[in-house]
C-alpha positions as CSV (number, residue, x, y, z in Angstrom):
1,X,-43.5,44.1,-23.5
2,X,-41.6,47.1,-22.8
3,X,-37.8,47.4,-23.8
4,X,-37.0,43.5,-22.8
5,X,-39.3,43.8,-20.1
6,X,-42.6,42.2,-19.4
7,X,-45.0,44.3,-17.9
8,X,-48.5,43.9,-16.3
9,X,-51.1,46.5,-15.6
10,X,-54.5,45.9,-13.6
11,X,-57.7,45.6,-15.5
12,X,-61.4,46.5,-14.4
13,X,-63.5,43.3,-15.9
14,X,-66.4,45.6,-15.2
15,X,-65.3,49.1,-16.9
16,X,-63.7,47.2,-19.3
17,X,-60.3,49.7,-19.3
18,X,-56.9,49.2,-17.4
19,X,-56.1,50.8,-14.1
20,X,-53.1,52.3,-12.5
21,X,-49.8,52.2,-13.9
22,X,-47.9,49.4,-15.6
23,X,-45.4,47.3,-13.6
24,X,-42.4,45.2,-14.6
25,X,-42.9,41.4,-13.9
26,X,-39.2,40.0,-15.4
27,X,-36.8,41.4,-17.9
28,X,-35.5,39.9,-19.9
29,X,-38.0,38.3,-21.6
30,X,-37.7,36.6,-25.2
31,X,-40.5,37.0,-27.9
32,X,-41.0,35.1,-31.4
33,X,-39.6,37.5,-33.8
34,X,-42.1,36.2,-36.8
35,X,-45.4,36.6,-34.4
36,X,-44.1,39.8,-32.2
37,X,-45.2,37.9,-29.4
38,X,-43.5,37.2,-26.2
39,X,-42.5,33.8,-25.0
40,X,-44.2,33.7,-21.8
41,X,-47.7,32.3,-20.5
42,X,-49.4,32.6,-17.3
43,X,-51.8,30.3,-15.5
44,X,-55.5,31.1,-13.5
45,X,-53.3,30.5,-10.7
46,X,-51.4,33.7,-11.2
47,X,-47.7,31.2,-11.8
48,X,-46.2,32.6,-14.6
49,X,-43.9,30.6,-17.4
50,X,-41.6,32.3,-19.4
51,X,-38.5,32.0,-21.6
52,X,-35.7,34.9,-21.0
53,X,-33.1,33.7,-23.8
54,X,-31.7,36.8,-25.9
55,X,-30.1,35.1,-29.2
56,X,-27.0,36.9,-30.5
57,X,-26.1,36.3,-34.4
58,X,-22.5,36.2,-35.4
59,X,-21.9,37.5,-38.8
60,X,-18.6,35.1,-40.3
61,X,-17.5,35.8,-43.7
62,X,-16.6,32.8,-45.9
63,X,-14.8,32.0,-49.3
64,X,-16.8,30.1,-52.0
65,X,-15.0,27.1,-50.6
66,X,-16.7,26.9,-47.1
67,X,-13.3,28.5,-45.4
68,X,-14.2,30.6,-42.4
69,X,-12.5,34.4,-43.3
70,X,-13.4,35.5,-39.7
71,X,-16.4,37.5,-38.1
72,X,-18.3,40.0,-39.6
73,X,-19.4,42.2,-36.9
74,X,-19.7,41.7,-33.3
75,X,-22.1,39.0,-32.1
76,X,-25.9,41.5,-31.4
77,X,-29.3,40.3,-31.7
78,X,-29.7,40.3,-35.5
79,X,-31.2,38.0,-38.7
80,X,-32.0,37.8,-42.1
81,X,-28.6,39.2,-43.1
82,X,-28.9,40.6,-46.9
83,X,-25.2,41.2,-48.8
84,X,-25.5,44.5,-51.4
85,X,-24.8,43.2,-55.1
86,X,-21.3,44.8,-54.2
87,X,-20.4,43.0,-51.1
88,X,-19.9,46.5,-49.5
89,X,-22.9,46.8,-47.3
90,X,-25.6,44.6,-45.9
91,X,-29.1,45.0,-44.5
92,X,-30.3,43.1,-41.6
93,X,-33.5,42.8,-39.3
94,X,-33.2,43.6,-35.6
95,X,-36.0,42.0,-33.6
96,X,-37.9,44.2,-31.2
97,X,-41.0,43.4,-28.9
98,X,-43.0,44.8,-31.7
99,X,-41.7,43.3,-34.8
100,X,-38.7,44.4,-35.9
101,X,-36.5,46.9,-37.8
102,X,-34.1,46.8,-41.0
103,X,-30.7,48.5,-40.2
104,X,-27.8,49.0,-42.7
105,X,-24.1,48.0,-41.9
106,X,-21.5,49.2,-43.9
107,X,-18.0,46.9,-43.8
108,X,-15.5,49.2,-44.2
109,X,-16.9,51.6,-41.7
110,X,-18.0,49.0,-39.0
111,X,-21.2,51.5,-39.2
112,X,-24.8,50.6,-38.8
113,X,-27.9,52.7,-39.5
114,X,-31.0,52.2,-38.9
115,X,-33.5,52.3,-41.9
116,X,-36.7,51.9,-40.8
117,X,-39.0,52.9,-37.5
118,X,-42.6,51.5,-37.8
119,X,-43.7,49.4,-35.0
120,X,-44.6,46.4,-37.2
121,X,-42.6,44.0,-38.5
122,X,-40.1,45.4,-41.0
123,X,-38.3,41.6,-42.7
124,X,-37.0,39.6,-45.6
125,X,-34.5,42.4,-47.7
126,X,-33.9,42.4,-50.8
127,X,-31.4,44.4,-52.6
128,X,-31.9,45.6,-56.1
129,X,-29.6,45.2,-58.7
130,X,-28.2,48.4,-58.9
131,X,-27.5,48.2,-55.2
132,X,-30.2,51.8,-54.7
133,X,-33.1,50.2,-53.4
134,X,-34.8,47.9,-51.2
135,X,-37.6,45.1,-51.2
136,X,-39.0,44.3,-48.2
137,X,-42.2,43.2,-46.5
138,X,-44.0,44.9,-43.7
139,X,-47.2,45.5,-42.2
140,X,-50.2,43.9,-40.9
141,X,-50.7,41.3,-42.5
142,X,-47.3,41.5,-44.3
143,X,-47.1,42.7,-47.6
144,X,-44.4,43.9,-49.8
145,X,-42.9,47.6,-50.1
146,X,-40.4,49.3,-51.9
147,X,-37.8,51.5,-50.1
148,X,-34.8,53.8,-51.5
149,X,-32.3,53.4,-49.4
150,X,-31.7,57.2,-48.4
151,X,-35.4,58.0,-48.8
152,X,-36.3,55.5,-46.2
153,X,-39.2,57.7,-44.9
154,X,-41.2,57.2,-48.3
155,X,-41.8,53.4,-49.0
156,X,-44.1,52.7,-51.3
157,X,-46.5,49.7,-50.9
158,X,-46.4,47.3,-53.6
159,X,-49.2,44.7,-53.2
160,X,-52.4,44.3,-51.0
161,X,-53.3,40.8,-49.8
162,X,-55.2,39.7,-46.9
163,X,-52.3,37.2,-46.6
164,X,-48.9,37.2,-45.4
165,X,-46.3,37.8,-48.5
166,X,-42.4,37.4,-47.8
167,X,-40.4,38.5,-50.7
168,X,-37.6,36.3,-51.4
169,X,-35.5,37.6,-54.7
170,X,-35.5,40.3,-56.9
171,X,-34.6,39.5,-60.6
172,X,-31.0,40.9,-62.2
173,X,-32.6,42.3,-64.7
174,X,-34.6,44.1,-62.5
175,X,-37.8,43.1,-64.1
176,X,-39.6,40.7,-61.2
177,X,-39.6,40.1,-57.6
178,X,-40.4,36.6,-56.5
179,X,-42.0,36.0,-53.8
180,X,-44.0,33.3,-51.3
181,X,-47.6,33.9,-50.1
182,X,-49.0,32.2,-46.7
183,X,-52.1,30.1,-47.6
184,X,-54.7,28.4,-45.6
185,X,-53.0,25.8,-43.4
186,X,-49.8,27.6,-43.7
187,X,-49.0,26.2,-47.2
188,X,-46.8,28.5,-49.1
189,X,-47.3,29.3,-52.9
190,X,-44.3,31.3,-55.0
191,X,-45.5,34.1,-56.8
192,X,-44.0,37.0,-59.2
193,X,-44.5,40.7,-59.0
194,X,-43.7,42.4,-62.4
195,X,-41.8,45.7,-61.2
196,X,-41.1,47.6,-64.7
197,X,-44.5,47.4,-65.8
198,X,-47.2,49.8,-65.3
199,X,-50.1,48.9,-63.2
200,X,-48.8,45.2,-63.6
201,X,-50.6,42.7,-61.5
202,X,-48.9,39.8,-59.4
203,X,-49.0,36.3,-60.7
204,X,-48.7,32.8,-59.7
205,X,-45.6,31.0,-60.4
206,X,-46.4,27.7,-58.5
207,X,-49.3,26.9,-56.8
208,X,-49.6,22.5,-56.0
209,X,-51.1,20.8,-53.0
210,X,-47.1,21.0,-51.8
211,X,-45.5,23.7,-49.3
212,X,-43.3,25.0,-51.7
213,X,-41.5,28.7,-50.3
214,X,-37.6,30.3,-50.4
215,X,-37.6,31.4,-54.6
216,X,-34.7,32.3,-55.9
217,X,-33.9,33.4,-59.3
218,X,-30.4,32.5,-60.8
219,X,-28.1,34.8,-61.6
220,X,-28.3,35.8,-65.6
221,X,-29.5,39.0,-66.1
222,X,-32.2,37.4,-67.7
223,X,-33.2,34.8,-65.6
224,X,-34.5,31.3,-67.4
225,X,-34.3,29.6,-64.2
226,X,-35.9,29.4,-60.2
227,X,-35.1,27.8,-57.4
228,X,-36.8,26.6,-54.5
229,X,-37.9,24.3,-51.5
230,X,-40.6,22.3,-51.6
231,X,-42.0,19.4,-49.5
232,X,-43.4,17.3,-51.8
233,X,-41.3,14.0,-50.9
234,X,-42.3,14.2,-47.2
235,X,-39.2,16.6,-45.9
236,X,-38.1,19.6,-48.0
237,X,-36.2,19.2,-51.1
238,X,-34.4,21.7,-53.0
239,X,-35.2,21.9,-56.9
240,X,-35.2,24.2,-60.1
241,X,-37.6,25.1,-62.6
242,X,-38.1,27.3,-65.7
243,X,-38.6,30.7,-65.5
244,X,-40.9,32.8,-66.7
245,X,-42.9,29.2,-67.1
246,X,-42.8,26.3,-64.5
247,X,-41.5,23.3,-66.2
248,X,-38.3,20.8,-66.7
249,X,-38.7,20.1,-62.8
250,X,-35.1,19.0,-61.5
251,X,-34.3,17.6,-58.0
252,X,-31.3,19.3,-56.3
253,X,-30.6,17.7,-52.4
254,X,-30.9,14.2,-52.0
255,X,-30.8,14.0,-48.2
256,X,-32.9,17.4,-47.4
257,X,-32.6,20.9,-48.4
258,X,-33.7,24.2,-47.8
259,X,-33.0,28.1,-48.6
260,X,-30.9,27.6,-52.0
261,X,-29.0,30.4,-53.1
């Protein structure tokens, strides 16, 4: 994919290399945003299937009571919209053929900047407390990093797992980040970063024969409480647990439930 534009090149099977110059076969073409890969597949017989839908987000601001306050932002291609602890500012993700990007809208100023430039997947912000700095995950296979916003060009690395990590929360107090790590089968297990502590170590906070993914801490400074989805009924099911320990598991949803906040 180049731009929105699928291309194809000739290939020698017996030098093993490509040949002459790429050509465009259709634009626009759509591609899975989590995978980087395009939506399109072609047979031995050279017919060629392919999906060209370009999804536009429309950020809508809403009161605590579900009333609609009106849009955001224009409608763009955009997701995983992250509100600063001040309201003032959001980051969100802007899918590209090769991943995608994390970009910085300010309200007042109807301005966007773009934050990051690597050509792997750049998802999942997190603000920290003090509104200064971001979690994020990135890389191949996706792991989590540390950004200030402002120094963008020096993210530091945070963890190294052969398996995908998506961080999820970042504790008021500023103490953890909470996050879910892809398992064999694609089962998710939640897990907790200490930040403050030197040469700290991630640990497990949940890890059952369930999917359980989306952590969230609540909102003391100190938190004593996690939220979550898990699939352990059949469907997925909101519920809470202790913090820093699992225990005093409470149901939520009753009819399915996912993402709490």
């Amino acid at each position: 994919v180049r731009g929105s534009a699928l291309m194809a090149q000739e290939f020698d099977a017996g030098a093993l290399r490509l040949r002459g110059e790429p050509e465009p076969v259709v634009d626009p073409v759509s591609f899975g945003f989590s995978e980087a890969q395009p939506a399109a597949s072609v047979s031995g017989t050279g017919l060629l299937a392919y999906d060209s839908t370009v999804i536009a987000t429309q950020p809508i601001w809403f009161d605590r009571t579900g009333k609609s306050l009106g849009n955001a932002a224009d409608a763009a291609p955009s997701c995983q919209v992250c509100l600063s602890p001040d309201s003032r500012r959001a980051v969100f993700v802007v899918p590209k053929a090769s991943g995608g990007d994390l970009w910085l809208r300010e309200w007042e100023r109807g301005v966007s900047t773009r934050l990051t430039f690597a050509e792997t997947i750049q998802a999942n912000p997190v603000w920290s407390p003090d509104g200064l700095s971001l979690l994020f995950t990135a890389g191949q296979p996706m792991n989590l990093y540390r950004m200030r916003i402002g120094d963008t060009a020096n993210a530091v690395r945070l963890t190294n797992s052969p398996n995908r990590q998506d961080v999820t929360d970042w504790s008021r107090d500023g103490r953890f980040a909470l996050y879910q790590e892809t398992k064999q089968k694609k089962k998710h297990e939640l897990w907790i970063l200490p930040l403050t502590e030197p040469n700290a170590k991630p640990r497990p906070y949940l890890q059952t024969p369930f999917d359980e993914l989306w952590g969230r801490f609540s909102s003391e400074p100190n938190p004593h409480w996690v939220a979550y989805q898990s699939d352990e009924t059949g469907s997925y099911e909101v519920y809470i647990q202790a913090f820093p320990e699992p225990h005093g598991k409470v149901r939520i949803s009753t009819g399915g439930g996912t993402f709490p906040q």
